[in-house]
N, C-alpha and C positions, 0 to 999 in steps of 0.2 A: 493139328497143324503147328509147326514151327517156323519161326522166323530164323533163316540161316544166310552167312553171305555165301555167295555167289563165287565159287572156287576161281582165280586171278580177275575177278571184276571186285569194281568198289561198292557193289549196289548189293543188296540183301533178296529173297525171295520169300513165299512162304514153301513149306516143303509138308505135304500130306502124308500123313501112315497110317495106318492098320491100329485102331486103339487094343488090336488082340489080332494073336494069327491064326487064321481060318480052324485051324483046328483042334481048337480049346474050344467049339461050337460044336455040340455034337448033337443035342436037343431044342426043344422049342421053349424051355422055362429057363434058358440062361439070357442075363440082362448083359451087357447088351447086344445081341447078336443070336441069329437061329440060321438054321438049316433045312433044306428040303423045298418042295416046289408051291408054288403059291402064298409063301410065309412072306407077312410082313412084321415092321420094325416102323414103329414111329418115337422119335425122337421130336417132341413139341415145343419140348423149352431146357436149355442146359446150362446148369449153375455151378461152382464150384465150390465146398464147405472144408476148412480145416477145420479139427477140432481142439478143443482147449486144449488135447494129449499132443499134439502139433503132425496130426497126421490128416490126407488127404482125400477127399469125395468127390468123386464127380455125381450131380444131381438130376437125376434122367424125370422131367416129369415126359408119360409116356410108357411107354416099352413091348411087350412083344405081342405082335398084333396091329391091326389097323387104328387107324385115330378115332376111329366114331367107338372101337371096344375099348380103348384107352386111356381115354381123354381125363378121367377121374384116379387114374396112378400115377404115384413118384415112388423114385429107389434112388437107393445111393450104392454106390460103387469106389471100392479104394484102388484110386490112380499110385503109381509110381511120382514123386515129388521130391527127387534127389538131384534135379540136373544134368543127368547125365543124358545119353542116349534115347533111354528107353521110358525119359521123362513124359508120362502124362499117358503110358500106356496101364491097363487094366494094372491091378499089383495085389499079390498074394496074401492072403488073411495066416499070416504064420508070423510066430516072433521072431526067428532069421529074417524076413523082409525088414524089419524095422533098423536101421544104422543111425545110430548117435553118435553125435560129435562131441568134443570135448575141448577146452582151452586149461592148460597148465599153468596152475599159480602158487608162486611161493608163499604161504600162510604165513603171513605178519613177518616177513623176512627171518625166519626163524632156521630155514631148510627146508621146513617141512612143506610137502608137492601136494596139491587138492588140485582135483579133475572137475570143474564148471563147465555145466553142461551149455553146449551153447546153439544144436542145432539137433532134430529129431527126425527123421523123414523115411518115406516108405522107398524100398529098395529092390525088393522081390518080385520080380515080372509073371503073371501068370502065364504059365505054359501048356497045362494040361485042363483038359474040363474040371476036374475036381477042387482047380482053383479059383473057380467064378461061384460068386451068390448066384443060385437061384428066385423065382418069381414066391417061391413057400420061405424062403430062408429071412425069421422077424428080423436080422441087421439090414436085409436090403428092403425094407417094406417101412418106407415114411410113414409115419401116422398109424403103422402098425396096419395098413390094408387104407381103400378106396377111401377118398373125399366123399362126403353125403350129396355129392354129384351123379346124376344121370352116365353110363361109359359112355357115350354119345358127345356127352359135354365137356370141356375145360373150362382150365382156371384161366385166366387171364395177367394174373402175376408171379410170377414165382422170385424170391430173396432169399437170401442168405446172411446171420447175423449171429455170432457166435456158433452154440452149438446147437440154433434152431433152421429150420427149415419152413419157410412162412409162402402159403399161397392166398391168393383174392379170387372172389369168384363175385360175376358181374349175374350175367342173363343166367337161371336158370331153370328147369321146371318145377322146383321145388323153392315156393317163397323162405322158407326156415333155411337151406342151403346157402345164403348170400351170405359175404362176411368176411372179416380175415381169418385165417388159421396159423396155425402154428404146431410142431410136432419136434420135442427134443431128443437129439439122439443122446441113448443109453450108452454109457464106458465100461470095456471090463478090465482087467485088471493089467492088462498089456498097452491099453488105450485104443483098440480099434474100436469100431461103434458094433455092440451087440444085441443092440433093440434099439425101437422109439417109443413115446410116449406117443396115445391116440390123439389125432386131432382134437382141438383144442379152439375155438374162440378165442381172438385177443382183441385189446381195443375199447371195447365195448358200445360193439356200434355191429347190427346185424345187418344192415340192408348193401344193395348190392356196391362191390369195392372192384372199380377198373383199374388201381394204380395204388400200393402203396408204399410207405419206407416206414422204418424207426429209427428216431433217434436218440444212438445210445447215451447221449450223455446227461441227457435230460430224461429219456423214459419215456418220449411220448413217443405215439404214432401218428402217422399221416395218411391223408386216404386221399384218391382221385372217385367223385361220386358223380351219379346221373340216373333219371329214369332208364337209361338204355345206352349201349355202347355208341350210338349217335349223338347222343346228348351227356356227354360227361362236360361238367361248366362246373363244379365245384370243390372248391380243396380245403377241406376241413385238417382239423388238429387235436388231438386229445390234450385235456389239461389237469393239472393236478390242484383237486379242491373239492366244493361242495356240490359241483356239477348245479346249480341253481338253474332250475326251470330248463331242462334241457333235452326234456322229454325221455330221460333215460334213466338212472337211478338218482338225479337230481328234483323228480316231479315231472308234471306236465309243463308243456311252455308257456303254462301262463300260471302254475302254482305250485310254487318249490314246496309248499306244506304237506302236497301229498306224497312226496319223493320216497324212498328210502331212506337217504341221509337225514334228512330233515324229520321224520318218523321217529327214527331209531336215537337221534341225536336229542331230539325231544322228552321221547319214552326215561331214554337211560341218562338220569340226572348226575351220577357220580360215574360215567364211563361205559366203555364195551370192554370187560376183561377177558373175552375171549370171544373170534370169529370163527367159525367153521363152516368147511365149502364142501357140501357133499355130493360130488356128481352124479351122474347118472350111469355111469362107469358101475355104479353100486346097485348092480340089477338084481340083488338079493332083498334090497328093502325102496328100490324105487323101481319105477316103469318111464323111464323118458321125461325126468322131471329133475332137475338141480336143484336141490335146499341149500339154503343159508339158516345157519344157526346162533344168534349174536346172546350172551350171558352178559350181567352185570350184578350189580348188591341186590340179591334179594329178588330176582327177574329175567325171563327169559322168555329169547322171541325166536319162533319160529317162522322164516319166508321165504314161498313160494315165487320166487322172479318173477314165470313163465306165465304167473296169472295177471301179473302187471300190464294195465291197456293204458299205453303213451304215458310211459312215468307215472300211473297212479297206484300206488300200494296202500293210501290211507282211506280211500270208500270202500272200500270191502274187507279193512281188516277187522278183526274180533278179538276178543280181551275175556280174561277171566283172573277172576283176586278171590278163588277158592282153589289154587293149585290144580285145578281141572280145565281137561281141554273145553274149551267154549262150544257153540253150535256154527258150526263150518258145512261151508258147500262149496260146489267144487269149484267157485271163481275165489275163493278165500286167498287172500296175496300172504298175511300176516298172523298171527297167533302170537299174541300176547297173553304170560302169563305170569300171577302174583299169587302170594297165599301163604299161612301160616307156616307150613314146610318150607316153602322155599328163604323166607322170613331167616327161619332159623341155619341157615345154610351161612346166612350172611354173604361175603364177595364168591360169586362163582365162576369158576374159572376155566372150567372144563366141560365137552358135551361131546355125545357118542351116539348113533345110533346102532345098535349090535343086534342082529339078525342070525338065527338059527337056523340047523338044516331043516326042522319042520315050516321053516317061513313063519316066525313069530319073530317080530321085533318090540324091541324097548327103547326109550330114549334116557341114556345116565346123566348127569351132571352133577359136578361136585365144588367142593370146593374148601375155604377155609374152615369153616366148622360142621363139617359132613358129605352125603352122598344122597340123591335121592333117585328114585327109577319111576319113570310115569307106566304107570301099569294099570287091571284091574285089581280088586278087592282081593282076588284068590292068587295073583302074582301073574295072572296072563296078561300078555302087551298085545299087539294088536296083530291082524293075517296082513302078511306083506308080500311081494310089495305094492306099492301104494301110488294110484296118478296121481292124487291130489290132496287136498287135507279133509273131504269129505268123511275118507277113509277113517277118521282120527273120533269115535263117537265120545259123548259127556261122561263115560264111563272112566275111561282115562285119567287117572289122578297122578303128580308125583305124591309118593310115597315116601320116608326113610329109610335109607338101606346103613342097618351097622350103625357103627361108633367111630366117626373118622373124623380127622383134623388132618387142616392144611394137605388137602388133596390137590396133586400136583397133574395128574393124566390119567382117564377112563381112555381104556383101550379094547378092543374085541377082534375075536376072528373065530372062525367054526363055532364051536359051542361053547364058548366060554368067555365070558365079563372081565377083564384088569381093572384094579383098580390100584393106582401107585399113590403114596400120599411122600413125605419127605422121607419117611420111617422105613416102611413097608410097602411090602408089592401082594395083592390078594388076587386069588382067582378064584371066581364065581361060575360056577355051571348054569348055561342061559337056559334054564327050566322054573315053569311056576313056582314050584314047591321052594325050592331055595331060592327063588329071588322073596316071596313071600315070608320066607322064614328069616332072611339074612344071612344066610349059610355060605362062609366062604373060607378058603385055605389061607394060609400064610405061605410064598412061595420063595420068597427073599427077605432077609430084614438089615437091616443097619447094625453096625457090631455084631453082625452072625456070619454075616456074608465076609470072606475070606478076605485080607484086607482095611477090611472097612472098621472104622472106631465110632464110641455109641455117640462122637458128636461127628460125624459125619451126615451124609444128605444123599437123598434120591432126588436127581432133576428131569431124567424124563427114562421113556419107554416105548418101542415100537414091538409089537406081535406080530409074528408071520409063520405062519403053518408049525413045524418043531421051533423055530426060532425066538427066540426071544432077546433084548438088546436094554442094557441098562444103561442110561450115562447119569455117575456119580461126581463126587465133588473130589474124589482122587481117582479117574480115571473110566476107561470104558468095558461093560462086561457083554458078556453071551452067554447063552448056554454050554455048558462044558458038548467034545465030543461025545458023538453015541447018546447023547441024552436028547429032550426034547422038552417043553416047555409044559409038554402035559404030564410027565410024571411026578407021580406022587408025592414024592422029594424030588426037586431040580435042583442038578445040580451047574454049577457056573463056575466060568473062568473068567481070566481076562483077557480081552482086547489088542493087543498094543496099537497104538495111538504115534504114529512115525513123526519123531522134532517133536516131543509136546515141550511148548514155553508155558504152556498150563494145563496143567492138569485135572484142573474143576470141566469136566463134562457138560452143558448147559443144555443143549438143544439138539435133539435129532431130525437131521431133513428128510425124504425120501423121495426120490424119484421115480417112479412106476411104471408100468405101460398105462395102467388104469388110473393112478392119480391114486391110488388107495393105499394108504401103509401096509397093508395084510397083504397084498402083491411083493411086498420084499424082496422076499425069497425067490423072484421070476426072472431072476436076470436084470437087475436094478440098481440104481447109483446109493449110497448113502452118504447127506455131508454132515459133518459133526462139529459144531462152535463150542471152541474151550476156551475159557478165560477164567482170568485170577487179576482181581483189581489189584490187589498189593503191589501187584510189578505192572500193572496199567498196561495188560496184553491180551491178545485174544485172535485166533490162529480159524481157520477152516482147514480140515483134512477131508479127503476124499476116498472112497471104498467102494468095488465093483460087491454086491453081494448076490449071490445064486446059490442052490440048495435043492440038487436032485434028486437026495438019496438021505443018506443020515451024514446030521452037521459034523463037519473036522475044520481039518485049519483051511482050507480053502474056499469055505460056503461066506468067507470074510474076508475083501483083500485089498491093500492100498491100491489106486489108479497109481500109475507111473509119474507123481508130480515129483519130478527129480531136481535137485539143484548138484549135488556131487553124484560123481558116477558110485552105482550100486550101491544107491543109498537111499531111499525113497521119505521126504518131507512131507511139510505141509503145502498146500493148495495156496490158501493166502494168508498173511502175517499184516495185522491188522495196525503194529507197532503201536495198538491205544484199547483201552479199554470198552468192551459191546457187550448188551447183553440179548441182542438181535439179530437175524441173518433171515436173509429169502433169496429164492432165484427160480425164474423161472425158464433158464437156460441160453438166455442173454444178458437180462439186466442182474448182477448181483448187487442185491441192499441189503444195507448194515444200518442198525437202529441201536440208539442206546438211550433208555429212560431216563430222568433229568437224576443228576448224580454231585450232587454238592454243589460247586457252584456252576456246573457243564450243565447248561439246559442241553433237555430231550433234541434229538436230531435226527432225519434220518435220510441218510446219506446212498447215492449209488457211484459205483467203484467208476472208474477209467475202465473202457470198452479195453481189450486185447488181454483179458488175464486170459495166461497158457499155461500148462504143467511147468516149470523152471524160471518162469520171466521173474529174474530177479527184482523188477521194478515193483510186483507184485508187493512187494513191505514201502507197504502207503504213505509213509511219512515224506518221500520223495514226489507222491503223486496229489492231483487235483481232484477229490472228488467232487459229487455234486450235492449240495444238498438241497432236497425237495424246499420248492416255496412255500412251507404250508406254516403258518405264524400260529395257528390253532395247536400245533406240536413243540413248537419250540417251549409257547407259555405255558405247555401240561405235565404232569408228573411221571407220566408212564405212557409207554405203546405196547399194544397189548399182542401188537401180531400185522400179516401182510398174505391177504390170500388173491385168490383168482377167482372172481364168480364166472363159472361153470357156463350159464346161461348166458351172462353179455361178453364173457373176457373182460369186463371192465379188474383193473386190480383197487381192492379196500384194502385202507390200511385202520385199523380199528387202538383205540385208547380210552384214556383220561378223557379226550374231546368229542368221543363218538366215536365217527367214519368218517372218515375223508378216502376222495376217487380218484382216481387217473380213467377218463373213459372222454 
């Protein structure tokens, strides 16, 4: 519908059309519209999403078929969003649809002409069937397929915020189904949406949700709550902190000691150096279970959420200070471990669990002065996957793997162990014999790798099928084409990295369907944080990566974040020194450990960053920073993940965990 005036009156009408003409409908799996007798179409609830690339969706929850078969799908669909006529009818997935505009400006008065982008919009009308997503095609499939809803049943809320797509689900048959969700759409290299990421828990709050928002500038959520859609009387608020007695991962409501926070903040007296969320996405080494894995000096804990009954993780946790798993059953929340091996490890900083195609997994962690692998005696780890930690028997020891210092990321995928340290990049074949033995390749080194000088540094690494991805302290690598990351010599190239103001490499993000870095290669976002404190800068760039065949130059590509025409930059320019970045497809935060006299902070951006919005270089803008007084007065933050199990987001350091749930 449009609003139009009324040809020689002064009054306006609305004016109806056709969102597509009859016959671009030729089947029954094109959204939105079908053909033939007795078909129906339901259309339950309809949002509109632009994406950071500044292109347009309409958000069908619903689609083709009745409401009682439907009621658990959402799609998205790219409208037309130029203004013109044929505004807000279906629009063409082709890079001719896309028309950018442009504003001419004379550079520093000099003569010299620059093209500032200044508008982006979809323009291509679909006309023929072969221009509509289908009901199989992953861009038009929110959450990558059905809400863990009965087709009979709906959501009750659907929103739109950034580049997620967020539902609530009230009544349903399924008590574990209640909840918010959230599902981000994937960018490819033109900026359309060519996947999403599976639903997802946000919030951290599971029971049933009639009504919710987020607000961007703070990071929290809001919920409308009730026993039943008759009785909704309550309006809750996430907040950021230790969650104290809140029956969620702050403890029970009546003793914050058994909480998580409180646990783990207890346990770990010098910090959490690193947090890791392992969903259940990872159906190679779990069955319907989300771990959390939290390191520190000398110690590490493994926890199970899903065993937690009303915020209690600390009556049923277990401990052992011989580097051996303890005696677990299957209510075990927590797995506490100490011991001469891990002693010797000193700060650990990194954990993996890496699972083979015989269904054997191991759990690596490394760190400043080593690597070690919880295995048996003969190098076997355990039959996976696993529901719970019963699976985990006293057999289980960390072990020593090697001779390593300042190890920076354990990484795995198929059959094979990474281990990066600042130096070198090792790969490990996930079998007894050589994890037993030590046995492992040298596959990149520092002053060998092409470029690089012998004081240079390795800061991180992501694995994906042939792929592999280095970000160094001059810049960012891959595997060269035609190669792969399993041969015997790999070989590599570089990167290029669009505007780099820095060149130091620091941190690789990924965005997935699964939530798993080893999905890379699926049609997946990658962001990259560069920074170089000398010039007090630090940039995010952004890259569609997909890899059907053997890697070339297009299995790696910048998103369209354009500031000049045909020119492609960075995403956002931080105009200040980070040595942190997270997003989870709405809120982007930026963290930076306490740094001369700049106490620790961690900061979320102004809501509307788009591919080109020049306001994007921050020095102009307000950000927020988190209330959290425990950050400011500590030395380091170690990271910012999403637990899997509540969507609660932790943010882990020097002070523990601290929660937004």
């Amino acid at each position: 519908g449009k609003i139009q005036t009324v040809s020689g009156q002064s009054y306006e009408e609305i004016v109806w059309e056709k969102i597509a003409p009859d016959a671009v409908f030729t089947g029954t799996d094109q959204i939105i519209g079908t053909v033939g007798a007795t078909q129906n179409i339901s259309a339950l609830r309809l949002r509109t999403l632009i994406t950071s690339t500044r292109l347009s969706y309409l958000i069908v929850a619903g689609g083709n078929g009745s409401a009682t078969t439907t009621g658990n799908l959402i799609y998205a669909l790219p409208i037309v969003n130029d203004g013109s006529v044929n505004q807000g009818h279906l629009a063409k997935i082709d890079a001719a649809s896309i028309t950018e505009t442009y504003s001419t400006t004379n550079k520093n008065n000099t003569g010299g002409i620059i093209n500032l982008i200044t508008s982006r919009k979809l323009s291509g009308v679909a006309t023929s069937s072969s221009d509509l997503l289908t009901t199989g095609d992953a861009a038009a499939k929110v959450g990558g397929g059905a809400l863990p809803l009965a087709a009979n049943e709906q959501i009750v809320e659907l929103f739109i915020v950034g580049d997620c797509v967020y539902a609530s689900t009230g009544d349903t048959s399924s008590a574990s189904a209640t909840g918010l969700y959230q599902s981000q759409a994937i960018l490819d290299n033109i900026g359309f949406v060519t996947n999403w990421t599976k639903w997802q828990k946000v919030g951290g709050y599971g029971d049933k949700v009639y009504g919710a928002g987020l607000d961007q500038i703070q990071g929290l959520y809001w919920r409308f709550t009730g026993a039943d859609a008759t009785s909704v009387r309550t309006l809750s608020r996430t907040q950021w902190g230790s969650g104290s007695a809140d029956g969620l991962l702050g403890g029970t409501t009546s003793n914050a000691s058994l909480g998580l926070i409180n646990q783990i903040n207890s346990n770990f007296k010098n910090g959490v150096y690193s947090l890791t969320n392992i969903p259940k996405t990872n159906t190679a080494a779990l069955t319907d279970i989300n771990l959390l894995i939290a390191t520190g000096y000398q110690q590490i804990s493994m926890i199970n959420p899903s065993q937690a009954v009303s915020g209690d993780f600390g009556s049923n946790a277990a401990g052992s200070t011989s580097d051996t798993i303890p005696t677990t059953a299957s209510n075990t929340t927590m797995i506490n471990i100490k011991g001469d091996n891990l002693s010797s490890i000193g700060a650990i900083v990194t954990s993996n669990i890496a699972t083979n195609s015989s269904n054997s997994s191991w759990l690596a962690i490394g760190g400043s002065n080593g690597v070690a692998i919880l295995r048996q005696t003969n190098g076997a780890g355990w039959a996976a996957p696993i529901t719970n930690f019963s699976a985990l028997t006293t057999s289980l020891k960390f072990e020593l793997f090697g001779n390593y210092k300042f190890v920076k990321k354990i990484s795995s995928d198929s059959d094979y162990l990474y281990i990066l340290t600042d130096q070198k990049l090792d790969r490990i074949a996930l079998n007894n014999t050589d994890l037993a033995a030590g046995t492992a390749s040298t596959i990149a080194q520092i002053g060998m790798l092409s470029g690089t000088s012998t004081n240079g540094c390795f800061n991180d690494f992501i694995v994906s099928g042939d792929l592999g991805i280095l970000a160094t302290n001059i810049g960012l690598y891959r595997v060269a084409n035609g190669a792969s990351i399993h041969d015997v010599t790999v070989d590599w190239t570089t990167q290029l990295v669009p505007e780099p103001r820095a060149l130091n490499c620091v941190k690789l993000i990924s965005i997935t369907t699964s939530g798993l870095e080893e999905d890379l290669i699926n049609k997946s976002n990658l962001y990259v944080l560069s920074t170089y404190h000398g010039l007090h800068q630090a940039q995010i760039n952004r890259f569609y990566v997909y890899n059907s065949g053997t890697i070339d130059n297009t299995t790696i590509q910048p998103l369209p974040d354009l500031y000049l025409k045909d020119s492609n930059s960075y995403f956002i320019n931080f105009e200040s020194f980070r040595d942190g970045f997270f997003t989870n497809g709405n809120l982007l935060i930026s963290y930076l450990s306490h740094d001369n006299s700049q106490k620790s902070f961690t900061q979320i951006l102004p809501p509307g960053q788009v591919s080109g919005f020049k306001s994007a270089n921050l020095s102009s803008l307000k950000s927020y920073n988190l209330p959290l007084d425990t950050i400011t007065q500590s030395s380091f933050i170690a990271g910012i993940v999403n637990d899997s199990n509540s969507g609660a987001l932790l943010i882990a350091g020097e002070f523990g965990l601290q929660v937004n749930e």
